[in-house]
N, C-alpha and C positions, 0 to 999 in steps of 0.2 A: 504494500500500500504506500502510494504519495504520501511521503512526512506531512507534505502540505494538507492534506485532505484529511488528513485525523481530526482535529481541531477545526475544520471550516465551519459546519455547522455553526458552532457552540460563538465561537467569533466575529461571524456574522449577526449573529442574534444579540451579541452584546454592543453591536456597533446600534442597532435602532436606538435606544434612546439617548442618546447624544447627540443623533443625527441632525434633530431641529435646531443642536447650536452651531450647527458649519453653514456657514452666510452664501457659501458658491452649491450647497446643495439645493438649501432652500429657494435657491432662485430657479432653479430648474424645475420647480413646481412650482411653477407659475404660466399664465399665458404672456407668453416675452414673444419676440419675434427672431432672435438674436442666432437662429441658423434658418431663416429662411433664405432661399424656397423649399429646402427639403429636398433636395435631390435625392437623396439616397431611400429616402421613405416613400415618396412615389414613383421608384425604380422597378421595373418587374424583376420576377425569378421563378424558374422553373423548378417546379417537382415533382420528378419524374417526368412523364410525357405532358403537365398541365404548366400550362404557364399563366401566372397570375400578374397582375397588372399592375399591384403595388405590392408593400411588405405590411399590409396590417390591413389583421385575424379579428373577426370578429369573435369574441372566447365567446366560451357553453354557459348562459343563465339558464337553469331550469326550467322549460316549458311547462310547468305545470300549470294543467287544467284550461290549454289554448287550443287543445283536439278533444275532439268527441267522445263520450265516454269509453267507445270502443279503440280510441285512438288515430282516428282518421284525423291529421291536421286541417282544423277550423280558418276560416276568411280571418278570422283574431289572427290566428299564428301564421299565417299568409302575410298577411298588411306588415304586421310586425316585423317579417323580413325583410320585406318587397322595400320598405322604409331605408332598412340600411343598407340593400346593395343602392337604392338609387342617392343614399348621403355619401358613395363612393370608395366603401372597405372592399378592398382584393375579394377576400375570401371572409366567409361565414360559415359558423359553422353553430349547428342546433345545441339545444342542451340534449341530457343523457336521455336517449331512448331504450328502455331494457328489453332484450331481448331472452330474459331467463323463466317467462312465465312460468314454465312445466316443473321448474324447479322450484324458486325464491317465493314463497306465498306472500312477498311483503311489496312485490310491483304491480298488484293490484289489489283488487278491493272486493267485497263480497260479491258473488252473480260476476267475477271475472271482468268487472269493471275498472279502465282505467283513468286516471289525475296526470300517468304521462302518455307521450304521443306513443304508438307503435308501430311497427312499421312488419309485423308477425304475423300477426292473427290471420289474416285475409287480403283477397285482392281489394276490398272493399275498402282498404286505407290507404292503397299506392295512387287513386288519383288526388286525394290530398299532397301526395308529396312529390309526385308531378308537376302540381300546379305549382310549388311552392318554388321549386327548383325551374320552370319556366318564369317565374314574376323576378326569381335572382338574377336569372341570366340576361333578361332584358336589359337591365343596366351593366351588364358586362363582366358581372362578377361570377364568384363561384359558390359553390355549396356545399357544405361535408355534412354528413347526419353522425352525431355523435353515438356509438351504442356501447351500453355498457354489461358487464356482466353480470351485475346486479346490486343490488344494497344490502345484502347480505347482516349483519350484524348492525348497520348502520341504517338500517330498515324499520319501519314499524312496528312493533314488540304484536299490534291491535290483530294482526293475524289470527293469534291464538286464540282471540275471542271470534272472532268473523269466521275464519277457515278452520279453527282448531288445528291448525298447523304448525311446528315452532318454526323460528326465522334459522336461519341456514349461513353456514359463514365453511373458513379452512379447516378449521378445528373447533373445537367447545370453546366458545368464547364467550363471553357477558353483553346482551345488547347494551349500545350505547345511550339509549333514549332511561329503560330502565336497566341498571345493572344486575338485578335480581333475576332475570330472566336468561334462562342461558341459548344459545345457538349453535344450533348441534354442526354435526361436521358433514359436508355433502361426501356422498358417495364418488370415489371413481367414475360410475358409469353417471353420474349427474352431472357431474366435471364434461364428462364426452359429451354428453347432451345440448351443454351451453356453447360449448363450441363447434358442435355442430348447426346452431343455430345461430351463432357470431359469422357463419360462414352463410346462410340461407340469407340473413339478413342484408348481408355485403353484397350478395348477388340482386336482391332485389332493389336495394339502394341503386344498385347501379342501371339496372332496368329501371327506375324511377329516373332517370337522369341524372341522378344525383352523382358529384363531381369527385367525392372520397368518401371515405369511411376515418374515422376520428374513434379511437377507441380510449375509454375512460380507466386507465391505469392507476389513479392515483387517488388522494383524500380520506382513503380507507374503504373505499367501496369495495365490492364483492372480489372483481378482479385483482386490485390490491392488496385484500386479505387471502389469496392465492397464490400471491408472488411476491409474499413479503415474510420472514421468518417470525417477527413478531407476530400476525395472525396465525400463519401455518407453520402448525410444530406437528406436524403428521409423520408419523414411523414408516408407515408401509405404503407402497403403491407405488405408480408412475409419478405422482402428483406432491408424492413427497419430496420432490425436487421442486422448490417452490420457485424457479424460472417455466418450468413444463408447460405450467398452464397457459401462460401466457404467451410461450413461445408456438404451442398449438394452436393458439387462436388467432397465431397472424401466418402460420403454416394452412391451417385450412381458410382460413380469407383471401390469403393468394392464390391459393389453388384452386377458389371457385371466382373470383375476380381477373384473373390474367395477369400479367406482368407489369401493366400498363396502367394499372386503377391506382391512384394514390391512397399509402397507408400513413397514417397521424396516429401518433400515442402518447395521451397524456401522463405523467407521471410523477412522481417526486424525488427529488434525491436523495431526500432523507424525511421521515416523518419527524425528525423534530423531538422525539416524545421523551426522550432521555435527559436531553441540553433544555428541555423545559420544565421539567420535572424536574429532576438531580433524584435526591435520595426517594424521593414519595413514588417512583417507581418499585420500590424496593417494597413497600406496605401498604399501599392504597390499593384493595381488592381488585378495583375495576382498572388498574393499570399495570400490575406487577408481571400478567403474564405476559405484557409485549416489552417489556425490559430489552430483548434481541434482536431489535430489528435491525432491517436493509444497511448496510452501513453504506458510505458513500459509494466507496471501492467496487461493493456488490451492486451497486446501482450501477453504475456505470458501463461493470462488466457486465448486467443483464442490458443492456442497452444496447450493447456493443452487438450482442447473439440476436436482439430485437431486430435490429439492422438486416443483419444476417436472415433472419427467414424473411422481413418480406418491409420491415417499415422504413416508410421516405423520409419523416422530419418529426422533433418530437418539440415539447412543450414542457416546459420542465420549473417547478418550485418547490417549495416545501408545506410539509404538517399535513394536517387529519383532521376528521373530525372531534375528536381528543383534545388539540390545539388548533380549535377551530378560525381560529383568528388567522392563523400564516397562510391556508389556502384561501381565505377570503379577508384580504386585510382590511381592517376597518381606516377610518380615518385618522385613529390617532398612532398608526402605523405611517412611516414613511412613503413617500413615493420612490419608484423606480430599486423595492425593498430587496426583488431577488435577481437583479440584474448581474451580479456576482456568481450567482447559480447557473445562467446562462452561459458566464463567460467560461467559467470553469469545465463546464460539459463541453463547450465549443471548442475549446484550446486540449481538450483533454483528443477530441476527434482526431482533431487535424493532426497532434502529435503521430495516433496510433493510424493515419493514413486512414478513416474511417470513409467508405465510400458505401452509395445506399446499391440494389441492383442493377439501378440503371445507369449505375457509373458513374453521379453525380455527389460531391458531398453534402453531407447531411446537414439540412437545415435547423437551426435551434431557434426556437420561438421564445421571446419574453415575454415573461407576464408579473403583474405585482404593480398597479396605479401607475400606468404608463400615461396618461391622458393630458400631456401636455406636449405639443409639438417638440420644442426644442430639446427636451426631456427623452422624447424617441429617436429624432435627429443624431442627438450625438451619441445615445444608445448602440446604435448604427455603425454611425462611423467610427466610434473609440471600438468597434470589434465585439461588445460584449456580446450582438446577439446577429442574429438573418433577419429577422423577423419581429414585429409590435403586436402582442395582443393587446385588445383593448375590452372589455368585456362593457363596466359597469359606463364608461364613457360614452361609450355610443348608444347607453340607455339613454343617458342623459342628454346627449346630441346626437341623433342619426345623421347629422349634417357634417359631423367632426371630420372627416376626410376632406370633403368640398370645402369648407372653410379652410382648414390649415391648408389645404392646395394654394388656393387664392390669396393667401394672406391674410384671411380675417378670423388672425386669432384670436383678438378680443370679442369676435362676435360667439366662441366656442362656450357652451353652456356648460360649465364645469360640473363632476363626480363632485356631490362631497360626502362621501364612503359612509354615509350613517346606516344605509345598506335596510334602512324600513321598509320602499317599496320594492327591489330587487330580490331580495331574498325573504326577511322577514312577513311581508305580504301573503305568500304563497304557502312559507310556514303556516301560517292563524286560519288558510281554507281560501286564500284569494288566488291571483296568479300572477307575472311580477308586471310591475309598473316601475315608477320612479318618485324621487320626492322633487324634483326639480322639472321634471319634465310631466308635465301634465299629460302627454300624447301616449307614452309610452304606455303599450299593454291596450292601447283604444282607439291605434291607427284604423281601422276597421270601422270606427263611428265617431272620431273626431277629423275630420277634415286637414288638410297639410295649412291651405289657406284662410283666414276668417274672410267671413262671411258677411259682405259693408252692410252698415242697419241701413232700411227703405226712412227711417226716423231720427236722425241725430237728435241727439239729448242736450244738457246742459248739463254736468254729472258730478257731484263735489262725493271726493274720496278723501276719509277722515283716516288718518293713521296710515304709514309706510311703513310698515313692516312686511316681509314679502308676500300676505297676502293682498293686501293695498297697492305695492307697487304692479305684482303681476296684472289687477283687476284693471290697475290704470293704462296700462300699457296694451292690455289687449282690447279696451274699449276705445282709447285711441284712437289704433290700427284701424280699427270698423269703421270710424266717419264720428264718435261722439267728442263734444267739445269737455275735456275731463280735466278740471282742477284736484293736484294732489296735496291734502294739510297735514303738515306734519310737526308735534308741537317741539320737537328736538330738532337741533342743529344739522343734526345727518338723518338721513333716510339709510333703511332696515331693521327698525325694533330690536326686539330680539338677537338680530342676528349681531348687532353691534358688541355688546357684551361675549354673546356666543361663538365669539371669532376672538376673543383676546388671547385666550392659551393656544400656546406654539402648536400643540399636539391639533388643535381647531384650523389650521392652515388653510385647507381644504373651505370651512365655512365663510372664513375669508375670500378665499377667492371667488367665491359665489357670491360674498357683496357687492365686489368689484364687477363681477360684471352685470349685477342689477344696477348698478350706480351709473356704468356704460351703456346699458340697454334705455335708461330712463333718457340718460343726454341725446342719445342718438333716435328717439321717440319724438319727443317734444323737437327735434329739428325739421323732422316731417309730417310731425301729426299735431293737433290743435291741444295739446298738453301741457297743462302749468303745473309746478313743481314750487310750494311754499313752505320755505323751514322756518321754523320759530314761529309757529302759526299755533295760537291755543285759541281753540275752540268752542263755544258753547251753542247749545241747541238755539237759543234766541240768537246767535249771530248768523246762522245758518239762515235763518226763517225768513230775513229780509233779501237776500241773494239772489232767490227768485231760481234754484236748481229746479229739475223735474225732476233728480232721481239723486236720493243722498246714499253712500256708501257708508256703513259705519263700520270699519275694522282696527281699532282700535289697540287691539291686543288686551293683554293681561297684566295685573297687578301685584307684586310678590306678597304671599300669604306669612303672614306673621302670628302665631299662639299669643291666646292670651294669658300670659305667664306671668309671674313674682322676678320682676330684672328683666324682662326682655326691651325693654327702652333703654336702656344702660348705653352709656358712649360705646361701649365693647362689642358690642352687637349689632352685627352689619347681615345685609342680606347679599348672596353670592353675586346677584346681578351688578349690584353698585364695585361690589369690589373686582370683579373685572373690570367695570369701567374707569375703576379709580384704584388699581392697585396698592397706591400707594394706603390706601385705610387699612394694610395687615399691620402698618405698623413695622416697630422693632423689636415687639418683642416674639417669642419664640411659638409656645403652646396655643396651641389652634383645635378648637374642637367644631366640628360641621354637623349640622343636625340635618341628615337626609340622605338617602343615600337611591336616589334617582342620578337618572345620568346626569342634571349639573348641580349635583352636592359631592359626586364621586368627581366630576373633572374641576370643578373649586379643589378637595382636595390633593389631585394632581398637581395643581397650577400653585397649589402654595408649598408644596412637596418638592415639588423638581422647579419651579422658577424661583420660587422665593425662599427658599431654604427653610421652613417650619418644621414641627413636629407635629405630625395631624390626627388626631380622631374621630371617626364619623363615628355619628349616632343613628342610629336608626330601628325605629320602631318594629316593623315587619321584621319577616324571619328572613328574604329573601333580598339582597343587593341589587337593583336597576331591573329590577320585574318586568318583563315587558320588551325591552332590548333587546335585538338581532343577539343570536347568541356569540356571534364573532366577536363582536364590539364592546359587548359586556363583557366578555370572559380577557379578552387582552386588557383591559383599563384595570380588573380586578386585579389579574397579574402584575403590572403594572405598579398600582398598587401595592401590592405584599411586597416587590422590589426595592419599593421606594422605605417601604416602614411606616407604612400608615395601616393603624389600627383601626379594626371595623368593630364597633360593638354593634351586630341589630339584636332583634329583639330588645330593646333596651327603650323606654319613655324618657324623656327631658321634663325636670320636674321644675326647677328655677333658676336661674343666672345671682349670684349675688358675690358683687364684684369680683375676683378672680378664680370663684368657684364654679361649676356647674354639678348642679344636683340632679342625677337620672336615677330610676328605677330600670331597674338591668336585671334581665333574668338569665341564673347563672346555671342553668341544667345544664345537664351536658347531652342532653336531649336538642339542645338550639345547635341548629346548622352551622357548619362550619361556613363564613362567608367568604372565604377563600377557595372553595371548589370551583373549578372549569372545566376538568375533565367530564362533569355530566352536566346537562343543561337542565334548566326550568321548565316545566311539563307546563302544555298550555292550560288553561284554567277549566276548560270542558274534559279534562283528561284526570283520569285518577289512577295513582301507583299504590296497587295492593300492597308492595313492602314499604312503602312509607312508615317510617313510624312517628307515633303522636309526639310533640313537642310539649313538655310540662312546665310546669312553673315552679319557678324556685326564683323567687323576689328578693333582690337584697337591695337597698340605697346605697350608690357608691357615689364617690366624689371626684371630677377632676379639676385640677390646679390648671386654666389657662390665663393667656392674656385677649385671646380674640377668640368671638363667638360668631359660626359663619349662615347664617340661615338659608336653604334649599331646599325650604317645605313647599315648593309649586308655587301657582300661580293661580288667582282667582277669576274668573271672566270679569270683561270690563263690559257688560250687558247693559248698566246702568246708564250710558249715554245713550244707547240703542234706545231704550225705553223713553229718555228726555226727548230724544226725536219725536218721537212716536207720538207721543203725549200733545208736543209741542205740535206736531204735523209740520214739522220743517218742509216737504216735500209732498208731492203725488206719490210718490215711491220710497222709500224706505227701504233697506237689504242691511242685515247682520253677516257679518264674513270673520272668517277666521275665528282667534281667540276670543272677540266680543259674541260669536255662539257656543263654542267648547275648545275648553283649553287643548290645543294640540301640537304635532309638531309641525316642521317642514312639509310635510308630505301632504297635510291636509290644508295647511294653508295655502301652495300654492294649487291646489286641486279646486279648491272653492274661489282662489284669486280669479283662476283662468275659466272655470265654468260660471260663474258670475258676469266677468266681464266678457264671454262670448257670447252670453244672452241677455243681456241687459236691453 
């Protein structure tokens, strides 16, 4: 083994959090211009016999629930394409289609119904994917169907109750959802089975027109736990060579494909799980038995042999569902995180003369928050990679090729990684959307163009925060004469504050270009923009609007407690805005532990050097939260040395005391767990067990007290409206009807203002 490559992992991981203080990083995530035009990004390259028109991959979001129960790909998951070959990516490629029904009872659902697409079952769902792969090509691009071997351990536990079936993995492993539930070990001849239909699959893919096959190597899925030693510790069989499996199912894909069909395999280099963990590999039940995995070395040389039977180019990062945050990095992850992992597969190729069948070196594709031009640009040329995948950006702009082509990359609607609509979405029973892009997920029944009113309005929009700016900007666009009020200096709400800590970059940049979007609005559409504008319902009234907007936002909730008006006690929003209220002195306790009581105490942990404690009521840390995004901030967290008490009440502040009732069982969750996620709320774990009480009052010694108990709606001017009849028309938007996040505010911003 490369000396080098012992240590890569482990070294890498410890470069992320530092990362936000190198000033030539952080610029590169940014929208700059400073390598255009991008040559090298909109260069073609061939793979195998396909030649693609630029280097950037549209990566695999999960299509769930975009095709028919049976799986035939719906006009949804049509449009949804069609959208991004015509915003101008090379190649796209679907999310995971499983092709292991006969086997995994966890890829579908009772009566053999499916939530993903498939492409198995019948002829009855190849002219879905016909069409789909006709509306790609129109615009010149290409198409790969992602298939995977199945979810295996990382599947639905709910089988057992639906099918009475257990879930299915390499060996007897613990589901990931619940760890009590175990997952037995597929047979040999079920292994044949699934690759026998990895290969039926490929061939009707390609009878679909479909451009490649994309096979789902990595994250822990079925495949994964097949050809990885941490899942499979199997004694006997063929398949106890945990390269086999994987090596067969690009042996018979080629052999029912031809020489000529392009093969893509995703993977990881390393799960991660060890250099994440350290010792709790060692004793935490649900993780001690993959303590052995793939090490790099072994990665690379199963790569090499992947080559070898039949694949053209790979895609390569790290983690699992385990460390769910490295395959799906959140935002308070770097950008351009495993561009190091790219370069080291690539330079490792070329060392060993690594060529694919058809003669050609092997392409490596990056992946990990690429979504800034200059950021993929020098990607490119400094060698780390062939290849841009872009996955969650082109949610957010299907337009992101054709922009950065043309130079407008300030017009590019940035990721900002909170990963609500993209993934989390589809987790809670929906299918993925976006929290910035209102289109996405409903190209199908939202229109590319608005729609001019037959009626221009007169239209006063109360509050900028990005439900009020999007309303304003798209009522604009249509023909209405729209006044924006906003009683702060800056426009974006929320978002102002929500953008101060380094780890927040990303929500930054999403100001920035609401801030851009608004100037370049009001240049050509009848749109006024007023800061330092306060408000009231009687000055509205004389103005003479048809139609008043009220979105207003929300107000920080404060308990009414013994000390909470005390100079000591601040609430998180103000202290990002005003960092300097932490003060000098050290002890910082946080009461709340939603995502902005957990990135307050981030931000006062890692930028401001305190010592922090949340407090938190519930049993459970940021409830609710992608589980990527939670589970990296918790870690995160425990790295830094901030203490979580939940379960725990705040009883009073008196001067540099706080008094909580804190319950000390040892029945209260560890708030430190990422290795298993949060069950949705309709979901119930038989081995749960009850959490008791054992109340003790305890005391801690700070000097600053951070409040991040939410936010209240600000309904109460809606209502002075109302009351008042400022208007004909009247509309509550955003936070003034339920506190929510990004996702719903510009959802309501943009359906508001497209029918106003």
């Amino acid at each position: 083994m490369n000396e080098s490559q012992v240590d890569f992992v482990k070294e890498l991981l410890n470069q992320f959090p530092n990362w936000f203080n190198e000033p030539e990083h952080m610029e590169l995530a940014q929208m700059t211009t400073k390598h255009y035009p991008y040559s090298t990004l909109f260069s073609p390259i061939q793979v195998n016999k396909l030649l693609l028109k630029n280097r950037i991959v549209m990566g695999p979001m999960g299509n769930i629930s975009m095709a028919e129960e049976m799986g035939r790909p719906t006009n949804k998951m049509i449009q949804y394409f069609a959208d991004r070959a015509r915003g101008g990516a090379g190649l796209l490629t679907s999310g995971l289609v499983p092709i292991s029904q006969a086997v995994d009872p966890t890829v579908t659902e009772r009566g053999n119904k499916s939530y993903f697409p498939r492409i198995d079952s019948s002829r009855t769902v190849f002219s879905g994917w016909r069409d789909l792969a006709e509306s790609v090509h129109a615009y010149g691009s290409r198409f790969f169907i992602q298939l995977t071997a199945g979810l295996g351990r990382v599947g639905s536990p709910e089988s057992l109750l639906t099918k009475f079936q257990m879930p299915v993995s390499a060996s007897w492993n613990p589901n990931f959802y619940i760890s009590g539930i175990p997952c037995r070990p597929m047979t040999d001849g079920e292994c044949r089975t699934i690759i026998k239909a990895a290969g039926q699959g490929s061939a009707d893919a390609k009878a679909a027109t479909i451009d490649g096959v994309y096979l789902h190597g990595h994250e822990g899925y079925l495949l994964e736990q097949m050809t990885n030693p941490a899942f499979n510790r199997r004694k006997f069989g063929r398949y106890a060579n945990w390269q086999n499996f994987g090596l067969d199912m690009v042996k018979e894909i080629r052999k029912r494909v031809g020489p000529n069909f392009p093969i893509m395999y995703r993977i990881d280099l390393s799960l991660a799980l060890n250099e994440t963990y350290g010792e709790r590999m060692d004793n935490i039940p649900a993780l001690k038995k993959f303590k052995k995995e793939r090490t790099v070395a072994q990665t690379l040389d199963y790569m090499v042999n992947l080559v070898k039977a039949g694949v053209d180019f790979f895609d390569v990062d790290l983690g699992c569902y385990d460390n769910w945050w490295l395959p799906h990095p959140p935002n308070s992850m770097p950008s351009g995180c495993f561009l190091p992992v790219a370069r080291l597969v690539k330079e490792y190729f070329a060392h060993e003369k690594v060529l694919s069948n058809a003669g050609l070196p092997v392409p490596i594709v990056a992946v990990g928050k690429l979504g800034y031009p200059d950021l993929a640009e020098k990607a490119l040329l400094d060698g780390d990679c062939d290849m841009i995948m872009l996955a969650r950006p082109l949610l957010a702009d299907a337009e992101w090729p054709n922009k950065a082509y043309a130079g407008r990359v300030m017009d590019i609607r940035p990721c900002i990684g909170d990963q609500e609509g993209c993934i989390n979405e589809f987790v809670e029973g929906g299918h993925p959307q976006c929290s910035v892009n209102p289109r996405t997920g409903f190209e199908d029944v939202l229109t590319r163009e608005l729609t001019p009113t037959a009626s221009p309005k007169k239209i006063a929009i109360i509050g900028a925060g990005p439900s009020g700016i999007i309303c304003a900007i798209t009522a604009a666009k249509r023909g209405h004469k729209v006044t924006l009020f906003e009683k702060k200096n800056q426009v974006g709400g929320m978002l102002v504050p929500g953008s101060r800590p380094k780890i927040k970059y990303e929500v930054k940049n999403y100001l920035t270009y609401l801030e851009h979007a608004l100037e370049e609005t009001a240049k050509k559409f009848d749109l006024t923009v007023k800061l330092n504008q306060e408000i009231t319902a009687d000055s509205l009234k004389s103005k003479g609007f048809d139609s008043v907007v009220v979105s207003v936002g929300g107000s920080a909730v404060s308990p009414k407690l013994p000390g909470i008006d005390q100079a000591n006690v601040i609430q998180a929003i103000d202290l990002f805005r005003k960092p300097d209220l932490a003060g000098e002195g050290k002890n910082v306790v946080v009461i709340g532990a939603g995502a902005v009581g957990c990135e307050a105490a981030h931000f006062l942990a890692s930028e401001l050097g305190k010592t922090v404690t949340i407090v938190e009521m519930l049993p459970n840390v940021m409830a609710g939260l992608c589980t990527a995004n939670r589970g990296h901030l918790i870690h995160e967290l425990e790295n830094l040395g901030v203490a979580i008490w939940n379960c725990t009440k705040l009883k009073s502040v008196e001067g540099k005391s706080v008094k909580v009732d804190r319950n000390v069982s040892s029945t209260v969750p560890d708030p430190f767990v990422t290795w298993s996620p949060i069950l949705l709320e309709n979901i119930s774990n038989p081995f749960a067990k009850p959490i008791k009480e054992e109340i003790a009052e305890q005391t801690l010694t700070v000097d600053l007290v951070v409040l991040a108990m939410g936010l209240r709606s600000g309904r109460a001017f809606y209502e002075a409206c109302v009351t008042a009849h400022v208007a004909p028309e009247i509309v509550q938007l955003g936070d003034t009807f339920q506190i929510g996040r990004v996702f719903e505010a510009v959802k309501s911003g943009s359906m508001v203002g497209r029918n106003i």
